[in-house]
N, C-alpha and C positions, 0 to 999 in steps of 0.2 A: 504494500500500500504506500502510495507516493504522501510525504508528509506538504500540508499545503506551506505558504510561505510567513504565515503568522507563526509557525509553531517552529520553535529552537531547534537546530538539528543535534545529535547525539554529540554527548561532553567530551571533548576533546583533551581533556586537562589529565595531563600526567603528575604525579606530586615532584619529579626533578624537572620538568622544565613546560611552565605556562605557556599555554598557547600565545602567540606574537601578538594579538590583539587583546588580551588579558588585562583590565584596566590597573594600571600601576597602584591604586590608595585600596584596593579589593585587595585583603590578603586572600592568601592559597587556600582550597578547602579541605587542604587536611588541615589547616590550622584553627587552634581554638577562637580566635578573632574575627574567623572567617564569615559568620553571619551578622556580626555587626557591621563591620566595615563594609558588608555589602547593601545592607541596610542602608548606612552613613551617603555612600555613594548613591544609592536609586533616590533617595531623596532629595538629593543636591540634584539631580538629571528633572525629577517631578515637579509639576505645578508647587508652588509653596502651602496650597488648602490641603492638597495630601497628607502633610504634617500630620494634621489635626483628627485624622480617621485612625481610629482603634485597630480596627479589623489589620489596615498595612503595618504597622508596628509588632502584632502579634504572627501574622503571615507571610514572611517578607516575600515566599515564591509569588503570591498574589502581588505582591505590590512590583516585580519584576515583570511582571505578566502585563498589569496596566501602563508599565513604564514602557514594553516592548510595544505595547500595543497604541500608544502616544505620539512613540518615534515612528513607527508606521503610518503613522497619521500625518503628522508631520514633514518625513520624505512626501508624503502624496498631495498635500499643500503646495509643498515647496514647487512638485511639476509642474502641477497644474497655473500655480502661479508666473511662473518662467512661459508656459505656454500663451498664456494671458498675456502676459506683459508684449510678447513679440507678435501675437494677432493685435492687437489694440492701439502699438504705440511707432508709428513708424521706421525708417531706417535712418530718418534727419532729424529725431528726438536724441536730442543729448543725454537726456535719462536712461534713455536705452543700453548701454555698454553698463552705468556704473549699477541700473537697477539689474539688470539680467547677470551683472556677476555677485551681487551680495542674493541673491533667489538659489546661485551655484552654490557658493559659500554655505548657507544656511542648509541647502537639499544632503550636500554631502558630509556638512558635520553632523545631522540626523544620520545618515547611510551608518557613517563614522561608531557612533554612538550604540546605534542599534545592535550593529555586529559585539558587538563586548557586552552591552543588556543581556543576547541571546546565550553568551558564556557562562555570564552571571546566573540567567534564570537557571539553565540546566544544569551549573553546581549548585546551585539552591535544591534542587529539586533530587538530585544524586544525593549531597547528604543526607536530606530529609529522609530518602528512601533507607539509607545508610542508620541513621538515628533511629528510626520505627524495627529494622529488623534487628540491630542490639538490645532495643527494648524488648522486642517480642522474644529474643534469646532467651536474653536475663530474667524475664518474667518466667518461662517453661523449666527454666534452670531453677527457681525458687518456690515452684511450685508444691504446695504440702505432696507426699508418697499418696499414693489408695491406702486403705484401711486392708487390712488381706480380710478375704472371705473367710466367712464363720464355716467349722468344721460342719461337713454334712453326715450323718450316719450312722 
């Protein structure tokens, strides 16, 4: 099954060496820091109202998930507006060169952005999976014995 283009492709993250696009202030996620600072970063990328919701604070793969989903939105502004700009404004507007290269600028720092979002989400989403089956271990591992069966006879 072909995955659409909203959804991360699979984690590429070796714990010796981050993938090239791996945002430098995002520590590593075998590291214990590694869901804050990824936290710290989606937020600095998010609207600033985002702050203020509970739910991204306790969720951070959701809150990567709307941040991915943002940038996306974003790059697709950014086209459409470059497309806009060069129907609408002719070839003897002076505005033309400097607006159609800040519409560049702005499309491919979203491009930029997104690629290391979709790193982030899918280490979020790897520990997470990582963190639920330790639990589920550690729980089966502590779990009281059976009582043995009463003699029959």
């Amino acid at each position: 099954m072909a995955r659409s283009s909203s959804q991360p492709e699979p984690f590429p993250y070796r714990p010796e060496r981050p993938p090239v696009n791996w945002p430098g202030s995002v520590r590593p996620p075998d590291s214990p820091e590694f869901e804050q600072s990824a936290k710290n970063w989606l937020f600095d990328l998010a609207p600033a109202r985002w702050w203020h919701e509970e739910l991204l604070h306790r969720h951070p793969v959701e809150l990567a998930s709307m941040v991915r989903r943002w940038l996306e939105a974003d790059v697709h502004a950014m086209q459409a507006g470059l497309r806009d700009l060069t129907d609408s404004l002719s070839g003897h507007d002076a505005r033309l060169p400097q607006a159609s290269e800040l519409y560049t600028h702005e499309r491919d720092w979203a491009r930029a952005m997104l690629e290391q979002v979709k790193l982030v989400e899918e280490g979020l989403r790897t520990a997470l999976s990582e963190a639920k089956r330790r639990s589920k271990a550690h729980r089966a591992k502590h779990l009281p014995l059976p009582r043995p069966r009463p003699a029959t006879g």
